[in-house]
N, C-alpha and C positions, 0 to 999 in steps of 0.2 A: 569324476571331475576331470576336465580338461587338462589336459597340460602346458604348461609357458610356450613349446612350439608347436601344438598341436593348432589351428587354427578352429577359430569359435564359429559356430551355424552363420553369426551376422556374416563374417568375412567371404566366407564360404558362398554366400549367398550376393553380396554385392558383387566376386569374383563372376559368378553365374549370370547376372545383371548384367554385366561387363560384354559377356562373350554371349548374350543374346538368347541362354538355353530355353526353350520350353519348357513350361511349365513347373517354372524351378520354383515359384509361390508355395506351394504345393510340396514341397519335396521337402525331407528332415535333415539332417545333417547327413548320414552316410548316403544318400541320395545324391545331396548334391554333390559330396566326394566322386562319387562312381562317374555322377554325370561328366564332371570337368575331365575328371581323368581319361574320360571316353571322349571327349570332343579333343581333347589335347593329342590326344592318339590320330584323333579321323584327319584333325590339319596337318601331320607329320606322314600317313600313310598314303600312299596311292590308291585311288580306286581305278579298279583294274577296267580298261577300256579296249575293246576292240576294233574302236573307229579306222585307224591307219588300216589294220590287219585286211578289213575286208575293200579299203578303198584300193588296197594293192591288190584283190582278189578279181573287185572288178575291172580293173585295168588290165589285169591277164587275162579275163575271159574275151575283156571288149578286144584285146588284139588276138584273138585268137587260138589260145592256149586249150588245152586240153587239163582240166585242174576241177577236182573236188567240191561238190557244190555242197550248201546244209543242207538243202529238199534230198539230197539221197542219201543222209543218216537217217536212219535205225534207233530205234531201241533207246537205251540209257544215253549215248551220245547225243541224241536228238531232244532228248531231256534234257540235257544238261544244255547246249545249247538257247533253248527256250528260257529254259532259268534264270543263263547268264545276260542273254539279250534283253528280257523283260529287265533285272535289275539294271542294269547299265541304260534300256530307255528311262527309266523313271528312277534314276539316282538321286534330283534333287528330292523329290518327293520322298521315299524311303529314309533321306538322310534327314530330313526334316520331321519327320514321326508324327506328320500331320493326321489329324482324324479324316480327310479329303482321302488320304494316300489310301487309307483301310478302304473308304469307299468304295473308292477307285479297283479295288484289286478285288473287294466283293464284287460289284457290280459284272467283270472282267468274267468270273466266276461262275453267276448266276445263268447270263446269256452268252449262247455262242455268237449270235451277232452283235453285241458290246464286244466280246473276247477279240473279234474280226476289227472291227472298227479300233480301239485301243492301243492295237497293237500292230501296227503300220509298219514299225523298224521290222519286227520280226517278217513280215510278209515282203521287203524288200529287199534284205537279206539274202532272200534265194532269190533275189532275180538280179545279185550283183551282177552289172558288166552285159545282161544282156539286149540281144536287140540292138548293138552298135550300130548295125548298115543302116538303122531304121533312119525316115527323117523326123529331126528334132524339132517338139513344141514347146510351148510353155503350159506343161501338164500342169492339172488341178491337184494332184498328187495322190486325193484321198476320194477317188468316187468309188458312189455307193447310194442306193434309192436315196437315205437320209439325208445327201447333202447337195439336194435340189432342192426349192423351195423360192417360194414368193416374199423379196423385200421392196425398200423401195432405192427407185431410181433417180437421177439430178433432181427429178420436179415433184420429187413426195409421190409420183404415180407409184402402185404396185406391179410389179415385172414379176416373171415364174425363169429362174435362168439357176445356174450352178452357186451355190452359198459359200462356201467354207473354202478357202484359200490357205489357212496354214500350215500347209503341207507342199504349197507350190511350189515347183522346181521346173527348169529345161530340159528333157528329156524325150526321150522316143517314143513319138506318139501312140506306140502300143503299149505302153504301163499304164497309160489311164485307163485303156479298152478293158486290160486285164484284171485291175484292180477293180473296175466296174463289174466286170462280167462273174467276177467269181461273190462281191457283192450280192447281185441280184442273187446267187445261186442260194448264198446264205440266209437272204431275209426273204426271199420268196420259202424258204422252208421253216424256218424261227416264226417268223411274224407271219406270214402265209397259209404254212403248215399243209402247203402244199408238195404233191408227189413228185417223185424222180423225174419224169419224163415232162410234166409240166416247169418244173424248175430248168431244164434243158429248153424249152422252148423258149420260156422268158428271158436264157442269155443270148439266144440267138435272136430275139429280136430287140435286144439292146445293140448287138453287134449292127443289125441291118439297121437300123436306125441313125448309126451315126453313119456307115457305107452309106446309103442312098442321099444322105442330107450334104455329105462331102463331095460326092457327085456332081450334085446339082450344085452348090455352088462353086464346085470349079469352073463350071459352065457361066454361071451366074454373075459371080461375085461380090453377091448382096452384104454379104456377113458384118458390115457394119453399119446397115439400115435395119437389118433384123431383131428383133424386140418382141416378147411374147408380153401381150396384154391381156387384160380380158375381152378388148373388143376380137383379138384376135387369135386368141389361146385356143385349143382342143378343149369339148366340152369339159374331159375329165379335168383340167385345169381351170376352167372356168368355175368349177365348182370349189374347187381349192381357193382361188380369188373370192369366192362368196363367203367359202368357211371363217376366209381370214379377216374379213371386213370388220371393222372394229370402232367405234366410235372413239377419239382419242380420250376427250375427257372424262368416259366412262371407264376406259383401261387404264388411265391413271388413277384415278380414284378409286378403282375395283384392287390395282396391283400395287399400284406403290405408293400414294400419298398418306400423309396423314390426316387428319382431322380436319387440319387448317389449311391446308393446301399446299403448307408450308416448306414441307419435306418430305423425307421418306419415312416409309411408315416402318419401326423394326418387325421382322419375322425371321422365322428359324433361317432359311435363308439369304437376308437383307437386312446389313448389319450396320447402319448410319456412323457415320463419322463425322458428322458435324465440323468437328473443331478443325478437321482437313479444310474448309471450303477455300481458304484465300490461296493455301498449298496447292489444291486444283485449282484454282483459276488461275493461277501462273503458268502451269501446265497446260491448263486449256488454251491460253492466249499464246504462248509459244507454239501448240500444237497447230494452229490456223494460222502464224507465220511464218513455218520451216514448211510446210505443205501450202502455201498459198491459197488456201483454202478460199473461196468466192460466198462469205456466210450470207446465208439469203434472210429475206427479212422475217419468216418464222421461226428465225433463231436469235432474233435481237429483239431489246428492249429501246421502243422507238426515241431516237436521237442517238443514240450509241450503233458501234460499229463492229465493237466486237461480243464476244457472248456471254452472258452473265452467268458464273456460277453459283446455284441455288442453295443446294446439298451434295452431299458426295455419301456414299454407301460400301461396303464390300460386299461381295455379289457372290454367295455358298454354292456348292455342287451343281455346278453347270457344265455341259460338256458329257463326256465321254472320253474323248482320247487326251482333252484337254482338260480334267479333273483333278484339279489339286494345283494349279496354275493361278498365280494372282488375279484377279478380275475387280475392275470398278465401277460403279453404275456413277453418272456426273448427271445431277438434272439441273436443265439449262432452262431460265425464267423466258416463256414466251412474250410476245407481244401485249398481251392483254392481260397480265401482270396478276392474274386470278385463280393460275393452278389450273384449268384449262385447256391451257395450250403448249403448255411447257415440253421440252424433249429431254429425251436420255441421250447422253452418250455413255457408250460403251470404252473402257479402256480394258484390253486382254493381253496378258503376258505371252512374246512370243519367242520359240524358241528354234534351236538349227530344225530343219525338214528331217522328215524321214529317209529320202532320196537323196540326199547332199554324203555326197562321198561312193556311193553305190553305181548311179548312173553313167554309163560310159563315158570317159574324159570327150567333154566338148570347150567351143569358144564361150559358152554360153553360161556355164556355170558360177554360181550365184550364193551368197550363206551371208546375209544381210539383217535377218530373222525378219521385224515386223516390216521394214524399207523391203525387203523382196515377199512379203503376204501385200502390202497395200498397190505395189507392181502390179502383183499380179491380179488385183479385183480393178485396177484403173486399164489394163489390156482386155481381160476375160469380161468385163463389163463397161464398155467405154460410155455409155451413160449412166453411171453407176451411182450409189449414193457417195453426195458431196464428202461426208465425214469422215470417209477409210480413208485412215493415211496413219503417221505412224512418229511414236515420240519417247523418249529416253529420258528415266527418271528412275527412281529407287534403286539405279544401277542395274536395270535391267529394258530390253526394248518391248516396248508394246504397241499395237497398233490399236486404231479408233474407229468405231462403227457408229449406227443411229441403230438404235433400238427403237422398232417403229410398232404402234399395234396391229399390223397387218404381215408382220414377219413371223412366216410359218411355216411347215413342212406338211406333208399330204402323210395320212395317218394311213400305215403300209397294213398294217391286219385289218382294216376295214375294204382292202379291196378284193374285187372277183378275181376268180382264175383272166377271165379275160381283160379285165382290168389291170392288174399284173404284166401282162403282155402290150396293152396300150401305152402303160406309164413306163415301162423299159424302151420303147421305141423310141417316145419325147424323149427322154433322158437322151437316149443315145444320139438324138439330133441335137440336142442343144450341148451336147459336148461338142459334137461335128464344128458347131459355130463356134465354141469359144477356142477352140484348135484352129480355127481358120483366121482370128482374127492377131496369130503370133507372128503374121508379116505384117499386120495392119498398124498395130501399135505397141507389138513387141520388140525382140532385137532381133529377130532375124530379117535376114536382107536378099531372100530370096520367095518367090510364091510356094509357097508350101503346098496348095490344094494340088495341084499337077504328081506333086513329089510322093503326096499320100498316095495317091492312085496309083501309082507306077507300083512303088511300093509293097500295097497291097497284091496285085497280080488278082488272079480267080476270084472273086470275091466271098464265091461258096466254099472253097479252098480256105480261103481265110478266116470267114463266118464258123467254119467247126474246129478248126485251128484254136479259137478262140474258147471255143465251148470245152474243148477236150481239154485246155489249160484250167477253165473253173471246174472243171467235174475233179481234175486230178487235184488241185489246189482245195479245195473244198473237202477234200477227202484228208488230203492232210491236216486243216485244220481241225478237223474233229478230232485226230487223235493229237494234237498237240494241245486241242482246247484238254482232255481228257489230262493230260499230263500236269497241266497248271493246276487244276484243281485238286490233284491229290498233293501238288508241292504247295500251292498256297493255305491247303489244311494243314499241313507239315513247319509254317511256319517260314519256308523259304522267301519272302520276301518281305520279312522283317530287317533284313538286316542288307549290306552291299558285300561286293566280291572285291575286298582290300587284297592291295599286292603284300604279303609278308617277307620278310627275310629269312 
């Protein structure tokens, strides 16, 4: 029996209530004892961060310094390294002991290209500070075959250009090259499962792909007329455009309607909230007035102006490096009031880049979260969809996309050796364009395409330059993947790296 100050499970339990724990339903009395006493600990303790440490690491390499990089640990130090990076990127996750976060760190596990992709701090980590001389763009942050792909643009048409902005930052136009090139090195081997020497060609002609397209339009200066459609896409895109074709009211009613058209249908997945919907329509209406947003009339219910919200969903395991991140589906009543026509919008939790702090001190630097992702898809895509933009609510920022049914990516283990080497080339041009258009509708205030070419110098020079970075980067990743997976057996990132006394 209890005792007079011993407090009783109910106490225990609305305590638990109070401070929001998981899964405290569930939980018996010494349970929730442990719990509280553990959360009461985690708000009093530090968790250990390296953020400052490395933004002063590359500030000494960007000036010059002669100083210690992570790429040239070794052994147990380079474990432990990886350890503490991987915990410290994905603190909230881990500290929230979400089933996404297990996901997340399986998935990471399973494949070395998830392991690559996921893990972005640790690959920019070793390139604190470098490349200072270089000229500054508004990098994509995170390229890699996977996040190219065909959405839509202002007028619902499908476009094939670069997707995934939440990693964008201002920086030296060779972290995206490099990021990219050791990319292809990865999934042309994972997902390809192709050889040494063909993996080496496909980064060199990702390399020549964005060279020859920077070229030409410094000559040119198209980069803001250029647009890849299907009337005008490379055949292997144009097939990509067919694959994606989708009839709207069949992908709604195939993926997420209900019965009655009414709403979202639940699946493991897609998890309706109903009782949110007037909570997001507040949202949504503030979100088209702080972004100005021009709602066209496939988004409104005729005689109304702004956009009706239908249902609201939570949206499971999507992502990859973004896995375990809040995410909401909002479906918005189209004109024809039948379930039909209706849109999603997307609302994704966003957080600091990867590159934010690492990248040589410029004027240009930026840590906004979703106001600098939706920057960056309104520059990198100046006809882009109306929806990206970006809005502040459950105390965290997120930005806003259209989830459209022709939003899709080119499926990378279905393609040929030589195929491989075609879809590295686009790639590599359509990065050349969205680098080129960071004087057009970015902030920098000088022509950049002149500045790349200088820069570059020999282009063959630079082209194996580039190659010899992914073959050596690519090497290390195998053995750092190899290290996570006998720590994440081991239990290491269960838990965070608390500063103690």
């Amino acid at each position: 029996m209890a005792s007079e100050s011993e407090p009783t499970r109910k106490a225990l339990y609305e305590q638990a209530q109070q401070q929001e724990i998981a899964g405290r339903s569930s939980m018996n009395k010494a349970e929730l004892a442990a719990a509280l006493e553990r959360q009461s600990y985690e708000e009093t303790a530090p968790v250990a961060t390296r953020f400052d440490t490395f933004k002063r690491l590359a500030e000494a390499v960007a000036a010059g310094e002669f100083v210690l990089r992570p790429r040239a640990l070794t052994g147990f130090e380079r474990r432990r390294h990886v350890r503490q990076t991987l915990r410290e990127d994905h603190q909230t996750r881990i500290a929230d002991g979400c089933e996404e976060a297990d996901a997340k760190f399986d998935q990471l596990s399973d494949s070395l290209f998830s392991f690559f992709r996921g893990t972005a701090l640790l690959f920019y980590r070793d390139m604190a500070g470098d490349d200072a001389w270089m000229p500054t763009v508004l990098a994509l942050g995170d390229v890699h075959p996977g996040n190219f792909g065909v959405m839509p643009n202002m007028d619902n048409v499908p476009i094939f250009s670069v997707n995934d902005f939440d990693e964008a930052y201002y920086a030296p136009f060779t972290w995206d090259i490099k990021r990219g090139a050791v990319g292809f090195m990865i999934a042309s081997e994972t997902e390809g499962e192709l050889k040494h020497k063909h993996r080496v060609k496909i980064v060199r002609r990702f390399v020549q792909g964005y060279l020859e397209t920077m070229e030409r339009l410094a000559h040119e200066g198209t980069e803001q007329d250029e647009e890849m459609r299907h009337d005008n896409a490379p055949k292997l895109i144009r097939k990509l455009f067919e694959d994606a074709d989708e009839d709207r009211a069949e992908w709604l009613a195939d993926d997420y309607l209900d019965e009655t058209r009414s709403g979202f249908r639940p699946t493991k997945k897609l998890v309706p909230i109903s009782s949110r919907r007037d909570e997001f329509q507040a949202i949504t209406d503030r979100l088209v007035e702080e972004n100005e947003i021009d709602v066209p009339a496939r988004a409104r219910v005729q005689g109304e102006n702004g956009m009706r919200v239908k249902d609201v969903a939570i949206r499971l395991g999507q992502g990859t490096a973004s896995l375990g991140l809040n995410r909401y589906y909002v479906l918005i009543e189209g004109p024809r009031r039948d379930g039909t026509d209706d849109m999603i919008i997307e609302y994704k939790q966003a957080r600091r880049s990867a590159l934010s702090g690492l990248v040589p001190p410029s004027a240009y630097e930026m840590d906004t979260l979703a106001e600098r992702i939706s920057h960056a898809q309104a520059v990198h895509l100046i006809r882009g969809d109306v929806f990206y933009g970006h809005v502040t609510f459950e105390g965290h920022s997120y930005l806003s996309r259209e989830r459209a049914p022709f939003r899709d990516d080119i499926d990378l283990d279905d393609l040929s050796k030589s195929e491989w080497r075609e879809y590295a080339h686009i790639c590599g041009s359509v990065l050349a364009t969205v680098h080129a258009l960071s004087d057009e509708s970015g902030s920098l205030d000088y022509d950049i395409e002149p500045a790349i070419l200088n820069a570059i110098g020999p282009p063959a020079l630079f082209a194996e330059d580039m190659v010899e970075f992914a073959v050596e980067a690519a090497d290390r990743l195998h053995r750092d993947h190899e290290m996570f997976r006998e720590d994440h057996a081991r239990g290491a990132f269960e838990h965070l790296d608390w500063v103690h006394r």
